[in-house]
N, C-alpha and C positions, 0 to 999 in steps of 0.2 A: 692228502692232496686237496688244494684247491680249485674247486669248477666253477669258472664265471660263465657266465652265457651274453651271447651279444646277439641281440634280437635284430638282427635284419632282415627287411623284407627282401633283398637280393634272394639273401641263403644267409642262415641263421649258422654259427658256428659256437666254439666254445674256446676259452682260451685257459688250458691248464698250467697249473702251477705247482711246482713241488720239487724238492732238494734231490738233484741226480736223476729228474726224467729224461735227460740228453741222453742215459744209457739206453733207454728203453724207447725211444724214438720211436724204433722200426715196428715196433708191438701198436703202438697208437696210430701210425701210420698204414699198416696193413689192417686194422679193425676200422678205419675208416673208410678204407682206398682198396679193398677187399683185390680187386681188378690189376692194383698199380705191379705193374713189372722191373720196371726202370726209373729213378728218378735222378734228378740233376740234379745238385746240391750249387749255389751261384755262394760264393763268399770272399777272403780278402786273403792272402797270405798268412798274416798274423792270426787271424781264427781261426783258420786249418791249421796251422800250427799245433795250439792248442786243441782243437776240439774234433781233428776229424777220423781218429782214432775210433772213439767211443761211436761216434752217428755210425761211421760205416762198420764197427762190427751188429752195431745194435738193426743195421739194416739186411747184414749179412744172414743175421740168426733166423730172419723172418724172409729169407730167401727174394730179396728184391737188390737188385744192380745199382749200383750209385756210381755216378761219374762227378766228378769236382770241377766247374768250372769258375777260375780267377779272377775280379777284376780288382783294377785299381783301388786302391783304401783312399779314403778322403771327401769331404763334399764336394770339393772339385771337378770329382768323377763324374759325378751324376747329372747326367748330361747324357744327350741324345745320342751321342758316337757311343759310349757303354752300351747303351743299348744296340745298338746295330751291330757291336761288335759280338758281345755275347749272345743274339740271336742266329751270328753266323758261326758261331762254335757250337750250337745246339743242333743248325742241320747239319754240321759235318758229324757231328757227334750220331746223326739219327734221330733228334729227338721230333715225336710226331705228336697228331692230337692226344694219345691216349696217355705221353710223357707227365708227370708231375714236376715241378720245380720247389726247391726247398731252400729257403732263403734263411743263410746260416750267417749271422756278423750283427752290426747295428741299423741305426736308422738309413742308412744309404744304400743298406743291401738288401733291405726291406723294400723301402723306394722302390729300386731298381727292379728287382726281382718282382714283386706285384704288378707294375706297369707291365715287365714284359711278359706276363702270363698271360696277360690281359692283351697283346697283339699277337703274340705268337700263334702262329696258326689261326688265327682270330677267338684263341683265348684255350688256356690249358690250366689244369687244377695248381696252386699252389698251396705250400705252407710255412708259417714263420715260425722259427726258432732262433730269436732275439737273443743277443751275446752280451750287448749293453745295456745297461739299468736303465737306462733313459729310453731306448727301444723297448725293453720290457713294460715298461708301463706308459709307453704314450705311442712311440709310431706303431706299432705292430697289431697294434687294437684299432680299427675304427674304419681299415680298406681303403683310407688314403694311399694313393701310387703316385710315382710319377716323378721329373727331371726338370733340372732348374734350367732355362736360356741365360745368354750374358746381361739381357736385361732384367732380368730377376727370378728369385728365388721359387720353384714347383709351378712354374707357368704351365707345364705342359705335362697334364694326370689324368688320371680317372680312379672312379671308385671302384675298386675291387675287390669282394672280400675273401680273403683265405678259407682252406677247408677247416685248419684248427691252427690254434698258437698253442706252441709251447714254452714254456718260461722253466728256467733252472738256476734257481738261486745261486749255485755253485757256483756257476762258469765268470760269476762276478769275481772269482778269487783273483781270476787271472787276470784282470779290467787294468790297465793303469789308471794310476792314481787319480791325474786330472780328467780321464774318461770319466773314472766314476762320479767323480764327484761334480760333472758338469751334467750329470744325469741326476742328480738330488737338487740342482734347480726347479728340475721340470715337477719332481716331486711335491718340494714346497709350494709353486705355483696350482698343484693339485689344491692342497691346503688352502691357498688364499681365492678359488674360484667358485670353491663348492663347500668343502669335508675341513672344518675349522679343525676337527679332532687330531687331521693327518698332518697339519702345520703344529699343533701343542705337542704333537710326539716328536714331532722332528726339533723341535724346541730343548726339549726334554733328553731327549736319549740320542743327542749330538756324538757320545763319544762312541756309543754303542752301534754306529749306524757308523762313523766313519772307522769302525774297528771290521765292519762286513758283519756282524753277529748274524748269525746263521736264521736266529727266531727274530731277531727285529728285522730282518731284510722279509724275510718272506710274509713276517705282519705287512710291513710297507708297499711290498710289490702288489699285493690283494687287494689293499684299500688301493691303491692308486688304479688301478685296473678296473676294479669297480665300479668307480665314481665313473672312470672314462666309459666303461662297457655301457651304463644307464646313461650318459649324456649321448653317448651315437646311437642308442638304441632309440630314443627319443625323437633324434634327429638327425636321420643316416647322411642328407644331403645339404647338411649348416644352413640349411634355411631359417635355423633361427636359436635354439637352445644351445647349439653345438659351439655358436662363434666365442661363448665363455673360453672355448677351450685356447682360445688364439691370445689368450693375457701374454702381454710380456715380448707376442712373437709379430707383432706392427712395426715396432722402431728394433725388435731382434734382428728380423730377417732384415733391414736396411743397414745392419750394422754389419750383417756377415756379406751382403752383396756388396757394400761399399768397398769392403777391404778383401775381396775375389775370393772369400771361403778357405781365408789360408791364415787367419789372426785369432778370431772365436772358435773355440768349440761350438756346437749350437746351444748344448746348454747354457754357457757361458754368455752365447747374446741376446740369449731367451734371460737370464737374469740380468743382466741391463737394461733391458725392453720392461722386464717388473719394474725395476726401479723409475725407469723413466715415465713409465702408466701411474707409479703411484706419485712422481712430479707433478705430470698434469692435472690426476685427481684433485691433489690440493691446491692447484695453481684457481682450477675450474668449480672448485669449494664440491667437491662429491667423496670427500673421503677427509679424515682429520690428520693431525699431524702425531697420535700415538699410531694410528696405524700404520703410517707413511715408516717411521723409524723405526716397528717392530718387525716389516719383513725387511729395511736393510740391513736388521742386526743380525736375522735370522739367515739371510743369503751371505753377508760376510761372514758369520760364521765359519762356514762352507768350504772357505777357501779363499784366498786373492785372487780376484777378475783380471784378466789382461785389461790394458788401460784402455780405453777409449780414448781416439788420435780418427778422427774424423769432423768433415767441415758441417753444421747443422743443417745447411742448405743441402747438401748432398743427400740428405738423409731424406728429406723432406721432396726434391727429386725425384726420390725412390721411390717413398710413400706412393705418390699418385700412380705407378704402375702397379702396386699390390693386388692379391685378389680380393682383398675384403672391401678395397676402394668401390664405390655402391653407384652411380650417378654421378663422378664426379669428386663424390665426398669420402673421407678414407673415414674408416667405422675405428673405435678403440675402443679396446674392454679396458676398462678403469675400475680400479677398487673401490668398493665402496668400507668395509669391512673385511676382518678376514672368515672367510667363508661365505659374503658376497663380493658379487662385481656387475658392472651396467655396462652395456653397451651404446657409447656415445657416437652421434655422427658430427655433432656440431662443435670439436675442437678447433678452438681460432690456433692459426701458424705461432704465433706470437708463444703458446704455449708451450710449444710442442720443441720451437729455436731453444726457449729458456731451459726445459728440460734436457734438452740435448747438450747444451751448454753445459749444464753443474754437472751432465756424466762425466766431461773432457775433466773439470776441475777434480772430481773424485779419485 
C-alpha cells in the first residue's frame, strides 16, 4: 500500500492507495470513523453499477448502513440545483450531524459531494473514493468543493477537506476509454509543472499505461498524488505555490464553458489549455520551441482531442470572469520547461487570440 499524507492545517488526512481497497472500504472507514453508524454513499448510475456491490458488502462486514444516493452524471450537473436536490434526499433519508457522506464516481461527485458536506447541517464528515484516473490523482486531493454557475466554471466552493481518500487502481478497468484517457492529461500536466521524471515515464511506457498495467498505473497514481499532496500541503489556500497546479486549466475551463460542458471532457480541455499556455509561452519568449513540440507530441499521443470550434473572443470573455483573474488581470501558468512553469499576469490579448486561433486550425 501506498500512504501519502496531505498536511493541512484545517485537519490533516491521508490518501491511500492500493490494488482492491474498494473491498475493504468499510475496515478504513470504521478505524477512522470509530462513531460512524450510517453513511450515504452520493454517486452516478454507471458507478453504482459497477462498483456498489463491493463498498456495501465491505461496509456491511463492519456493521455500518449505507444508503446510495443518485445524481445526474455529467459536468453539467454540477450546479447548485444537485445540490439542493441531494440535500433534500439526505433529510428524507435521516441523514443528521453525526451522518458521513462518501463520494463514490469522478471529479463531479467529488465536487459535489465535498461542497455539500460542507453545508449540510453546516458541515458533516466526508470521504473520497475516486472512480476516475483523473479524480484519483488531482480532484480528490487538495479539499477543493464546489458547483459551476452559467457564468462560469467552480464559482461557487469552499475548501473542505476529507477524512481519508481512497484510490483503487482496479476500478480503472471499468473507466471508458476516453474517460481514461482524458484523465492522463491531467497526469502529464503533473510532469510538465513540477516532477519531469512522471512526464519521461509517461513518454516511455505509452503503451503500458494505455494497456491499464496494473504496476505502471499504481507507480503513476503515487507520483501524481504526491507531487499534488506536497503542493496543497504547501499551500492549502492557492495563495501562491498551489496556482502551478492550474496549467492548462485558464483557457481549459473557458473551453468547456464556452461550449455548456457537453463537448470536452475536462481532461481533454485541460490538454488544450496545455497546448495553448505552451503557444503563449513561446509567443511571450518564456519557454522554447523543443518544449512547445514535446508536450504536443506527448498529449497527442494520448489520443485525438475533440476539435476546438469556438470564437477567440469568447474565450477571452470568459477569461475575465475566472477565479485566478487577480485585479482585473487574468494570471497564466506558462511553461517554462518541462518540470518547470511561471506564473505570468502580464499576457497581452494579442497572445492569447493567436493561441486560441492555431487551436481551431489544429
Amino acid at each position: 500500500m501506498i500512504r501519502i499524507s496531505i498536511d493541512s492545517k484545517q485537519k490533516p488526512y491521508e490518501a491511500l492507495i492500493e490494488q482492491g481497497i474498494l473491498r475493504s472500504a468499510g475496515m478504513y472507514i470504521r478505524e477512522l470513523l470509530p462513531d460512524s453508524k450510517r453513511v450515504f454513499t452520493i454517486t452516478v448510475p454507471r458507478v453504482r453499477k459497477h462498483h456498489a456491490k463491493a463498498l456495501t458488502a465491505s461496509l456491511r462486514d463492519v456493521k455500518i448502513e449505507n444508503h446510495f444516493i443518485e445524481m445526474p452524471d455529467g459536468e453539467r450537473f454540477k450546479h447548485m440545483g444537485t445540490v439542493e436536490a441531494l440535500a433534500s434526499k439526505l433529510v428524507k433519508l435521516g441523514a443528521d450531524r453525526e451522518s458521513t457522506l462518501v463520494a463514490l464516481g469522478g471529479g463531479v461527485v467529488g465536487d459535489v459531494t465535498g461542497f455539500l458536506a460542507a453545508i449540510y447541517m453546516r458541515g458533516v464528515k466526508f470521504v473520497q473514493i475516486p472512480t476516475t484516473f483523473l479524480s484519483q490523482i488531482d480532484s480528490s486531493v487538495g479539499a477543493k468543493t464546489g458547483v459551476n454557475l452559467k457564468e462560469g466554471k467552480n464559482l461557487v466552493g469552499i475548501f473542505n477537506q476529507p477524512e481519508m481518500v481512497l484510490i483503487d487502481p482496479d476500478v480503472l478497468l471499468t473507466l471508458p476509454a476516453r474517460e481514461f484517457r482524458s484523465g492522463l492529461y491531467e497526469a502529464l500536466k503533473t510532469g510538465v509543472i513540477r516532477e519531469a521524471r512522471i512526464f519521461d515515464f509517461m513518454e516511455s511506457n505509452h503503451d503500458r499505461i494505455l494497456k491499464r498495467d496494473s504496476a505502471a498505473m499504481e507507480w503513476l497514481i503515487g507520483e501524481c498524488v504526491r507531487v499534488k499532496a506536497g503542493v496543497v500541503s504547501a499551500d492549502e489556500r492557492e495563495r501562491g505555490l498551489r496556482r502551478i497546479l492550474n496549467f492548462g486549466h485558464t483557457v481549459g475551463h473557458a473551453l468547456e464553458s464556452e461550449t455548456k460542458y457537453k463537448h470536452f471532457l475536462h481532461g481533454e480541455a485541460v490538454a488544450w489549455g496545455m497546448i495553448a499556455a505552451g503557444l503563449i509561452a513561446l509567443e511571450t519568449k518564456h519557454t522554447d520551441r523543443d518544449t512547445l513540440e514535446r508536450m504536443v507530441a506527448a498529449i497527442k499521443s494520448y489520443g485525438r482531442l475533440p476539435k476546438v470550434d469556438v470564437k477567440a473572443r469568447g474565450v477571452i470573455r470568459l477569461l475575465t470572469r475566472d477565479k485566478k483573474t487577480v485585479n482585473g488581470k487574468v494570471h497564466f501558468v506558462l511553461p517554462v520547461k518541462i518540470g518547470e512553469v511561471e506564473v505570468v499576469a502580464d499576457v497581452p490579448e494579442r497572445a492569447v487570440m493567436k493561441a486560441v486561433d492555431e487551436l481551431r486550425k489544429m
